[in-house]
PDB file as gemmi writes it, atoms N, CA and C in Angstrom:
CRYST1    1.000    1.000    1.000  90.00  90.00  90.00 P 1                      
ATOM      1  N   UNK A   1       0.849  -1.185   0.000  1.00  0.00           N  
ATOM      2  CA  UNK A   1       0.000   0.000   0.000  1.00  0.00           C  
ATOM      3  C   UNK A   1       0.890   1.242   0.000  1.00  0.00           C  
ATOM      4  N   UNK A   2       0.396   2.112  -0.635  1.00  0.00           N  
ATOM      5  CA  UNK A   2       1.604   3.527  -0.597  1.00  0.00           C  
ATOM      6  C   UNK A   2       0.826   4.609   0.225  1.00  0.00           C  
ATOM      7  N   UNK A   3       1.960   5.573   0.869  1.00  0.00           N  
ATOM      8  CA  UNK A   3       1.691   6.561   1.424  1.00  0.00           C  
ATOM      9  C   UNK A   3       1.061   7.719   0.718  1.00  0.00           C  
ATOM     10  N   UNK A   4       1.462   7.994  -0.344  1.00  0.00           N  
ATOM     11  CA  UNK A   4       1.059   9.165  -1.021  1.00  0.00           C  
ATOM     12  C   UNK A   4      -0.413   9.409  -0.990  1.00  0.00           C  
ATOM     13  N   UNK A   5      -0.540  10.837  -0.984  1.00  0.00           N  
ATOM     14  CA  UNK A   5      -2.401  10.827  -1.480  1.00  0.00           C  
ATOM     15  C   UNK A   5      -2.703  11.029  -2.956  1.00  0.00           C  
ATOM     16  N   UNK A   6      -3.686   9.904  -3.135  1.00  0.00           N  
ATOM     17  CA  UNK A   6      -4.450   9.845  -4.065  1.00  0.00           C  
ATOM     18  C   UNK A   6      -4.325  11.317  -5.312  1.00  0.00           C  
ATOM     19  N   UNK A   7      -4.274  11.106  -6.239  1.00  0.00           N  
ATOM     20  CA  UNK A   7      -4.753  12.397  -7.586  1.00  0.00           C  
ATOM     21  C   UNK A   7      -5.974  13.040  -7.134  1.00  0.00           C  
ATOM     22  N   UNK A   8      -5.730  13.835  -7.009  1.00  0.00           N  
ATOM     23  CA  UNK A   8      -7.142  14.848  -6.818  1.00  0.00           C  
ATOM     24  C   UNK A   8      -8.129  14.803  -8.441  1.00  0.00           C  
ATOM     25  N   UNK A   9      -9.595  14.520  -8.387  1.00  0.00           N  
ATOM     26  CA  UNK A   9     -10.371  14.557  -9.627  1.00  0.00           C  
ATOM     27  C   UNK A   9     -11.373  15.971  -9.116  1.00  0.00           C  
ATOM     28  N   UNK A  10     -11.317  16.016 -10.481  1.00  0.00           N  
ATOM     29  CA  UNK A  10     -12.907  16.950 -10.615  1.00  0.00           C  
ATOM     30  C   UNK A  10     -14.241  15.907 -11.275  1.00  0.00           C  
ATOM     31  N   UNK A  11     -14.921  16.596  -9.984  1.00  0.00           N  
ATOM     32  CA  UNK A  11     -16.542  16.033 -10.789  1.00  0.00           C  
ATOM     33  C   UNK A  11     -17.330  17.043 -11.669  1.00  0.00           C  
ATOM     34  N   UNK A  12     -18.403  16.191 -11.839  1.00  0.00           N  
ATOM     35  CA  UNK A  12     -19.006  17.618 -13.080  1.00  0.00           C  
ATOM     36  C   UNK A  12     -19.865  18.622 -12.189  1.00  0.00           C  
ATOM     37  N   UNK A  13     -19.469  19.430 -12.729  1.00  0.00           N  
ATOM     38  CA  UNK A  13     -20.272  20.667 -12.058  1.00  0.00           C  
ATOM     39  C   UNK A  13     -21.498  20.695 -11.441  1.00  0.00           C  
ATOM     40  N   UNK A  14     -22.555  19.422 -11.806  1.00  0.00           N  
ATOM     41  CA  UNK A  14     -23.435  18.931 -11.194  1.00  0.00           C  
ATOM     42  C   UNK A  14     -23.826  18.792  -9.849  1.00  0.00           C  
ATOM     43  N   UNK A  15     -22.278  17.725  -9.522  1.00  0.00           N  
ATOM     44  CA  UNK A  15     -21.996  17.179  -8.321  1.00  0.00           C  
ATOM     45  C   UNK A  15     -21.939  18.179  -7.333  1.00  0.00           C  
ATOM     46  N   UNK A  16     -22.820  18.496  -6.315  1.00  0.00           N  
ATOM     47  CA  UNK A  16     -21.594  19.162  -5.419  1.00  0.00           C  
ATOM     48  C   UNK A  16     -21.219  18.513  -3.933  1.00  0.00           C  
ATOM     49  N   UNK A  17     -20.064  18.803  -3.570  1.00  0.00           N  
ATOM     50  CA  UNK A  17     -19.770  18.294  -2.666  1.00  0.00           C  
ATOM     51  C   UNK A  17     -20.022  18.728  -0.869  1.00  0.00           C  
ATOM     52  N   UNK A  18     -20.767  17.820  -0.625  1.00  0.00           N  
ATOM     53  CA  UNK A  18     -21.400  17.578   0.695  1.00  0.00           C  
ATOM     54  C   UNK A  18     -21.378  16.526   1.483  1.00  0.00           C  
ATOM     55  N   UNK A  19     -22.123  16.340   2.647  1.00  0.00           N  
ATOM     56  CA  UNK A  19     -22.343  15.293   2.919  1.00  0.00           C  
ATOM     57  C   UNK A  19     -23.563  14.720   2.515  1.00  0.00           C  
ATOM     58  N   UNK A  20     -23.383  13.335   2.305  1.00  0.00           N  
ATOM     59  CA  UNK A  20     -24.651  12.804   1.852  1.00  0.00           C  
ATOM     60  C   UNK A  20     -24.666  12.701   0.046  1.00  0.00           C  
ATOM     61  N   UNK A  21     -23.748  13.138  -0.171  1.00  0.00           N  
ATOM     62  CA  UNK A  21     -23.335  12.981  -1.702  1.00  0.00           C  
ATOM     63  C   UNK A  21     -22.976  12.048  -2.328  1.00  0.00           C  
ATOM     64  N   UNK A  22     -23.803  11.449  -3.652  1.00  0.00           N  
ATOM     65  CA  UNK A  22     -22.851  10.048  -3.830  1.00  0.00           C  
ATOM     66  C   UNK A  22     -21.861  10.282  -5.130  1.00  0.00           C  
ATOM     67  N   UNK A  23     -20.737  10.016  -4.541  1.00  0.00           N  
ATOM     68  CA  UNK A  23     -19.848  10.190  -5.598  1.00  0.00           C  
ATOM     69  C   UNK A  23     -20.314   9.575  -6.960  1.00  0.00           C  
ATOM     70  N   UNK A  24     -19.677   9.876  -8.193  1.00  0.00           N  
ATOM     71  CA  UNK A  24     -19.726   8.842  -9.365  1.00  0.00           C  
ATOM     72  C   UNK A  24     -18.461   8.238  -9.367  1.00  0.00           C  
ATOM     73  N   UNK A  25     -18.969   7.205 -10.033  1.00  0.00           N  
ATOM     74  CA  UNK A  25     -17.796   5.615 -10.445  1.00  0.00           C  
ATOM     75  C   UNK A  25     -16.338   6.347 -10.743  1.00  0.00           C  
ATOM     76  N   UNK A  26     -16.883   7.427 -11.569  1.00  0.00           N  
ATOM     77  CA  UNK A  26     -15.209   7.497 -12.232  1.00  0.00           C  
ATOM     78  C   UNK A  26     -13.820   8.492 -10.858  1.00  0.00           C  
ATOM     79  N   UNK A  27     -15.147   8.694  -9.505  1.00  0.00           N  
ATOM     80  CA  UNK A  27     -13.789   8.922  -8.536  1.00  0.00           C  
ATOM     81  C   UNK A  27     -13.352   7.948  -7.625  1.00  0.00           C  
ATOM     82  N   UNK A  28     -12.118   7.640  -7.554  1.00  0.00           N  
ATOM     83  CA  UNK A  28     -11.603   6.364  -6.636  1.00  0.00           C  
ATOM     84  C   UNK A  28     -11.377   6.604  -5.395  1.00  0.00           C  
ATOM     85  N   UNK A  29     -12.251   5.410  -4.753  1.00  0.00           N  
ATOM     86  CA  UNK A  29     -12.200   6.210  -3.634  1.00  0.00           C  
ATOM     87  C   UNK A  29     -11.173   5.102  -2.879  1.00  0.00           C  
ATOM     88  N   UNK A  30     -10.615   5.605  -1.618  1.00  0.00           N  
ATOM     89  CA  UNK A  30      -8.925   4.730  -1.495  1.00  0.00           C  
ATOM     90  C   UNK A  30      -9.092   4.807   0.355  1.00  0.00           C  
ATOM     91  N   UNK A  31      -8.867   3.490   0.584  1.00  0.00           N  
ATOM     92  CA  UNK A  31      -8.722   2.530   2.168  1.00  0.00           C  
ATOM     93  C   UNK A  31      -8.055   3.859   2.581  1.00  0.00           C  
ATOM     94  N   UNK A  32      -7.810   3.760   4.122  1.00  0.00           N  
ATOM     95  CA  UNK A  32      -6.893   4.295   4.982  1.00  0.00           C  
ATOM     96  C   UNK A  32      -5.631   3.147   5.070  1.00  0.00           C  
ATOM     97  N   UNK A  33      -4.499   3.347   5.426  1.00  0.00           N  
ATOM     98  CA  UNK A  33      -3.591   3.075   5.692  1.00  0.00           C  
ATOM     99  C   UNK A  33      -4.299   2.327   7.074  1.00  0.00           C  
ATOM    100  N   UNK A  34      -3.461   1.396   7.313  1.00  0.00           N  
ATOM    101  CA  UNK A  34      -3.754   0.033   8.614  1.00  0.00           C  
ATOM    102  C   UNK A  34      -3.706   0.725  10.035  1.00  0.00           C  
ATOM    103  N   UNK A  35      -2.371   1.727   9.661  1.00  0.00           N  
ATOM    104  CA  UNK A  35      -2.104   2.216  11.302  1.00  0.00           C  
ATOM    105  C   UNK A  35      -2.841   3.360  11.460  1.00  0.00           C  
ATOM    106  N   UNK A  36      -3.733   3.497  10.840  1.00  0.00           N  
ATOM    107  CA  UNK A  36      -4.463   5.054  10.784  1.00  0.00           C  
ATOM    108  C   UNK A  36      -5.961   4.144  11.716  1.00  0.00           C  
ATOM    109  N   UNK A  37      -6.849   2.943  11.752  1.00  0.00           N  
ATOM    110  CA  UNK A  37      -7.290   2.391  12.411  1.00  0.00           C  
ATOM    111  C   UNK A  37      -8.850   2.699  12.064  1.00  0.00           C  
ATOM    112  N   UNK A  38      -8.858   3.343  10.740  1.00  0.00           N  
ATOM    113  CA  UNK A  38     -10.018   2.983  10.222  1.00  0.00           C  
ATOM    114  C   UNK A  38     -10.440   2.187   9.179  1.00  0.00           C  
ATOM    115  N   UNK A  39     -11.482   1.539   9.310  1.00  0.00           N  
ATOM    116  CA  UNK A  39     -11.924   0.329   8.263  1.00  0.00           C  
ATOM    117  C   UNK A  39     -13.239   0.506   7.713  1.00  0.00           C  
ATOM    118  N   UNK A  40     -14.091   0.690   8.570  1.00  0.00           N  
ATOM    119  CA  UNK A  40     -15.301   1.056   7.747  1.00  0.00           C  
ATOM    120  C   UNK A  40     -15.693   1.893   6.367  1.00  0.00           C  
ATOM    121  N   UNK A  41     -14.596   3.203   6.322  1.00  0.00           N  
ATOM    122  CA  UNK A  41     -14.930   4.374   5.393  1.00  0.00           C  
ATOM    123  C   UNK A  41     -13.728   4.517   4.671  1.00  0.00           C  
ATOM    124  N   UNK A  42     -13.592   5.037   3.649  1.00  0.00           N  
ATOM    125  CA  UNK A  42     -12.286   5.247   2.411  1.00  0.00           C  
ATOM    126  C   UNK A  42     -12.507   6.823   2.312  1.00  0.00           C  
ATOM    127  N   UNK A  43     -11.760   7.485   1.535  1.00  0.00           N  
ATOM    128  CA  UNK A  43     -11.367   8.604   1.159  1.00  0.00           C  
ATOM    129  C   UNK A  43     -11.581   9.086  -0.086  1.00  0.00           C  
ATOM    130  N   UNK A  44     -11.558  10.637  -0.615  1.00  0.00           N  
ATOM    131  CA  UNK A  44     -11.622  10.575  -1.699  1.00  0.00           C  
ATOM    132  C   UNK A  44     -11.005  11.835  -1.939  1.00  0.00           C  
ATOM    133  N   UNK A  45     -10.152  12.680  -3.385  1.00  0.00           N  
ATOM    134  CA  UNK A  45      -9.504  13.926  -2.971  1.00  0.00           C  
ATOM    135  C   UNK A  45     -10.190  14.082  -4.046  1.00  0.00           C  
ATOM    136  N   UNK A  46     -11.185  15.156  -3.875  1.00  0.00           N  
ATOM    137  CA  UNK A  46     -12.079  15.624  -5.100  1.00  0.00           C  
ATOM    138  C   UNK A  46     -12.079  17.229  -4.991  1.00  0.00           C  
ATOM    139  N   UNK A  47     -11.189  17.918  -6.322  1.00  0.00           N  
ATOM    140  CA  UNK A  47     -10.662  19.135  -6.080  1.00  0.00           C  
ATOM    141  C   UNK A  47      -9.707  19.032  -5.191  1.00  0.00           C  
ATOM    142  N   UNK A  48     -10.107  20.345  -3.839  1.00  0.00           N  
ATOM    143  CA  UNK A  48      -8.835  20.837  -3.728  1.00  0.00           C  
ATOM    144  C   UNK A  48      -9.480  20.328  -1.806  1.00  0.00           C  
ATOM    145  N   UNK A  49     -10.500  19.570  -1.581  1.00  0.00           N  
ATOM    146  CA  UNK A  49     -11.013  18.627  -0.159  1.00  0.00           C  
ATOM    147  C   UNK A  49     -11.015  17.156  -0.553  1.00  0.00           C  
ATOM    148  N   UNK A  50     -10.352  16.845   0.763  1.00  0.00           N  
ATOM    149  CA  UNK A  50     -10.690  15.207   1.159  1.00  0.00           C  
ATOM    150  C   UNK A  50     -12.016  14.923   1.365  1.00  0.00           C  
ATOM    151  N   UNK A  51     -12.897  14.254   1.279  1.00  0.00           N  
ATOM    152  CA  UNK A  51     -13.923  13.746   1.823  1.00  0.00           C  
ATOM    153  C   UNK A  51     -13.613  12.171   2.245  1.00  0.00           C  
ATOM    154  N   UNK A  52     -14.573  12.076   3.689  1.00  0.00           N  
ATOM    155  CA  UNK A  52     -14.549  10.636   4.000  1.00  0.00           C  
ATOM    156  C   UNK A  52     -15.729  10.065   3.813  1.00  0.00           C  
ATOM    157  N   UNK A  53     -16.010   8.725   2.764  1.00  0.00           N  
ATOM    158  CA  UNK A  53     -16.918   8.369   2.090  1.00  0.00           C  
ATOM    159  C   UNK A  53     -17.130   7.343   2.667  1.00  0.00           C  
ATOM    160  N   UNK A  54     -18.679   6.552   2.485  1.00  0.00           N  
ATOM    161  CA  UNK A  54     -18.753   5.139   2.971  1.00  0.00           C  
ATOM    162  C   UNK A  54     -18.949   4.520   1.528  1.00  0.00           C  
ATOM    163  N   UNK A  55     -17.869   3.257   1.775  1.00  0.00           N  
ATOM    164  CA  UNK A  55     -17.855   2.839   0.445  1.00  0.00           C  
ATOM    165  C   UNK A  55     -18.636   1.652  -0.677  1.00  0.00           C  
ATOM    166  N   UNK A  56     -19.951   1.407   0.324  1.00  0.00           N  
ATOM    167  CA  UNK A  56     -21.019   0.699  -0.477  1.00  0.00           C  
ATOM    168  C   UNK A  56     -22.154   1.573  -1.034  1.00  0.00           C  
ATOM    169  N   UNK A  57     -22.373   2.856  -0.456  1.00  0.00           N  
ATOM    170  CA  UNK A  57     -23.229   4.001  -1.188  1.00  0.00           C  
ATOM    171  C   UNK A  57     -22.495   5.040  -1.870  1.00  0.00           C  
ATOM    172  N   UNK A  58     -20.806   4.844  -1.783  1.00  0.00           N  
ATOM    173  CA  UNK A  58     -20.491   5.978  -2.045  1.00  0.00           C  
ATOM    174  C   UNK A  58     -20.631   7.146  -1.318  1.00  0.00           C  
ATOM    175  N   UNK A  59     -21.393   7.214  -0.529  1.00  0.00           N  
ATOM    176  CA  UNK A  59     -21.984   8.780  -0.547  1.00  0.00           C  
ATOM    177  C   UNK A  59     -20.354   9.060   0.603  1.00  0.00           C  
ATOM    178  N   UNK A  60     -20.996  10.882   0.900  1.00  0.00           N  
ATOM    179  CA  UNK A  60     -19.342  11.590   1.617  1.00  0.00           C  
ATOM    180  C   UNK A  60     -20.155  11.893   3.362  1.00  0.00           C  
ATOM    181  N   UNK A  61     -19.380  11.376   3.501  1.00  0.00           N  
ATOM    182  CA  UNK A  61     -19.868  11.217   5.257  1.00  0.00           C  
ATOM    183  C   UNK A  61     -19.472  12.557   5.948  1.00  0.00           C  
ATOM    184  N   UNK A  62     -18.484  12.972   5.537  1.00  0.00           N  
ATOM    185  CA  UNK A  62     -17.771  14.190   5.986  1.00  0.00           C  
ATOM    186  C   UNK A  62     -17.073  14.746   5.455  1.00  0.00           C  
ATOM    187  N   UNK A  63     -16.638  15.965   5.595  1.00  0.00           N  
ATOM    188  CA  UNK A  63     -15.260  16.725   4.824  1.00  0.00           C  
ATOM    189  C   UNK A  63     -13.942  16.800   6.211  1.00  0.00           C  
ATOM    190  N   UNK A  64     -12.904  16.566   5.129  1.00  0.00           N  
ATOM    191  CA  UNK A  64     -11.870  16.235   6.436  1.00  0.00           C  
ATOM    192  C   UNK A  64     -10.565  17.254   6.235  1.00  0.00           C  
ATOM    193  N   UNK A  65     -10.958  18.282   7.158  1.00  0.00           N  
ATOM    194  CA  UNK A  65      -9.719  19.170   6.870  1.00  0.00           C  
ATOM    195  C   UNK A  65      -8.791  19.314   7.055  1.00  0.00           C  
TER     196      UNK A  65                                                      
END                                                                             
């Protein structure tokens, strides 16, 4: 697994980013690292915010600053 963060994407102008948002397919959304001690939720760098997503709806649980 690598340290680096993820490529930041843009969604379409449509999208906006909140909570409760479900991402589309084409952003990847990426595990936490093991020693970080979360498992349930993945990440996503969309623009120039992280969001923490749950990753069977997609949707963004939070913004993580």
């Amino acid at each position: 697994m690598t340290t680096s963060k993820p490529k930041a994407v843009t969604v379409p102008s449509s999208v906006t980013i909140s909570k409760g948002t479900v991402l589309p397919e084409t952003v990847e959304i990426t595990p936490f690292l093991s020693d970080v001690g979360v498992t349930e939720y993945r990440y996503a760098v969309v623009g120039n915010q992280t969001v923490l997503v749950e990753p069977s709806s997609r949707s963004i649980i939070e913004r993580i600053d």
